[in-house]
C-alpha positions in Angstrom: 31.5 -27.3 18.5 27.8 -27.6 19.5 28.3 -27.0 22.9 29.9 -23.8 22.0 27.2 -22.9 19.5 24.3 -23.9 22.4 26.4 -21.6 24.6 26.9 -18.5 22.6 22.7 -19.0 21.8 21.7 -18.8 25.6 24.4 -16.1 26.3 22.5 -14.0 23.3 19.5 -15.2 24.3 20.4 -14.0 28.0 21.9 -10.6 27.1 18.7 -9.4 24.9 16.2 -10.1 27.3 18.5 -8.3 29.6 18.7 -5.7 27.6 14.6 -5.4 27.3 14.8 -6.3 23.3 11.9 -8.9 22.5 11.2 -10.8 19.7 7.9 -9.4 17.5 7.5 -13.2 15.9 4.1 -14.0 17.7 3.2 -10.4 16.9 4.2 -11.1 13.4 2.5 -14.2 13.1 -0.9 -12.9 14.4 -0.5 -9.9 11.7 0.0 -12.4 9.1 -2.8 -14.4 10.2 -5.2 -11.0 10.1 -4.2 -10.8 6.6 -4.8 -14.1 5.7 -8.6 -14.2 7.1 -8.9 -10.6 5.6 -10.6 -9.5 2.3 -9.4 -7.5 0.0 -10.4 -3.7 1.1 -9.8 -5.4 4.7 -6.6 -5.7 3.7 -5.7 -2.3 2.8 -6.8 -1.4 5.6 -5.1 -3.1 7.5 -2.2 -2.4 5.8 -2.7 1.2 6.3 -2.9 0.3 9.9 -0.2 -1.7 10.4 2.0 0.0 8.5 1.2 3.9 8.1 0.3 3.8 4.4 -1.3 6.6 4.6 -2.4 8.8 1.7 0.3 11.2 0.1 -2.3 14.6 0.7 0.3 17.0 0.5 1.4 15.8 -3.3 -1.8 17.7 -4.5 -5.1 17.0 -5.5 -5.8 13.8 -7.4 -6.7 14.3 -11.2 -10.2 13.9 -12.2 -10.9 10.0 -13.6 -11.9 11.3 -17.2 -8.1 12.8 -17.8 -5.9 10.0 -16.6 -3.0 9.9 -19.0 -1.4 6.9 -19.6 2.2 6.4 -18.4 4.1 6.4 -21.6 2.9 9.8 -23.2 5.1 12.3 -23.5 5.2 15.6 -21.3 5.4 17.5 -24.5 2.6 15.9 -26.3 0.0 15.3 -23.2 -2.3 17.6 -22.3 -1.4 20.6 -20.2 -1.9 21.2 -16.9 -3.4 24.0 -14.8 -1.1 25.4 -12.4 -2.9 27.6 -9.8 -1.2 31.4 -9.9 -0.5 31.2 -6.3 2.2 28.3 -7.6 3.2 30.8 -10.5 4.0 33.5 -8.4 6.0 31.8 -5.2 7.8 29.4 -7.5 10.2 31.8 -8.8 11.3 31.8 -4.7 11.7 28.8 -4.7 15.4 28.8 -6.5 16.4 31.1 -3.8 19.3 29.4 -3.2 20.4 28.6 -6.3 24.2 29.7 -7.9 24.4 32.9 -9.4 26.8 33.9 -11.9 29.7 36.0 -10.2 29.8 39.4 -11.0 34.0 38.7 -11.7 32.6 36.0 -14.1 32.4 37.9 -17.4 28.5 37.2 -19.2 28.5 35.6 -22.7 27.4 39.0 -23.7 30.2 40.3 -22.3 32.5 38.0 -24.2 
């Protein structure tokens, strides 16, 4: 049985680096070490680096520090928000493609 096992692991061993697949362990480990010698705003950015954390720009602009609102209140009793009137006035496109009511569908006020 372990002769079999050995076999299969060169023959998969053989095919991948036929194949041009490599193992990213030593790359890996070398990241891992990076973070481990880095500090903490080192680390972000490395992150962002290494990963493409990039900020989310096109979710809007960031609220100003004074208004933050914590999690739990309510949409209804927090404070409003400004929407700019460009938003206002392409929003109602943006249901385009919504369902509409057939005109063979009789209207509740038809009813």
């Amino acid at each position: 049985m372990r002769a079999l096992q050995s076999l299969l692991a060169n023959a998969k061993r053989m095919l991948r680096s036929a194949s041009g697949e490599m193992s990213r362990r030593k790359d890996l480990l070398r990241l891992a070490a990076w973070f481990d010698a880095a500090g903490p705003d080192e680390a972000h950015d490395l992150a962002v680096a290494a990963f493409g954390l990039y900020g989310a720009r096109h979710l809007g602009v960031a609220p100003e520090p004074d208004l933050s609102v914590p999690a739990y209140v309510s949409w209804w009793t927090g404070p409003a928000v400004d929407v700019p009137v460009a938003l206002r006035e392409r929003a109602a496109g943006l249901c385009a493609d919504a369902p509409r009511r057939s005109r063979t569908t009789p209207s509740r006020s038809d009813a």
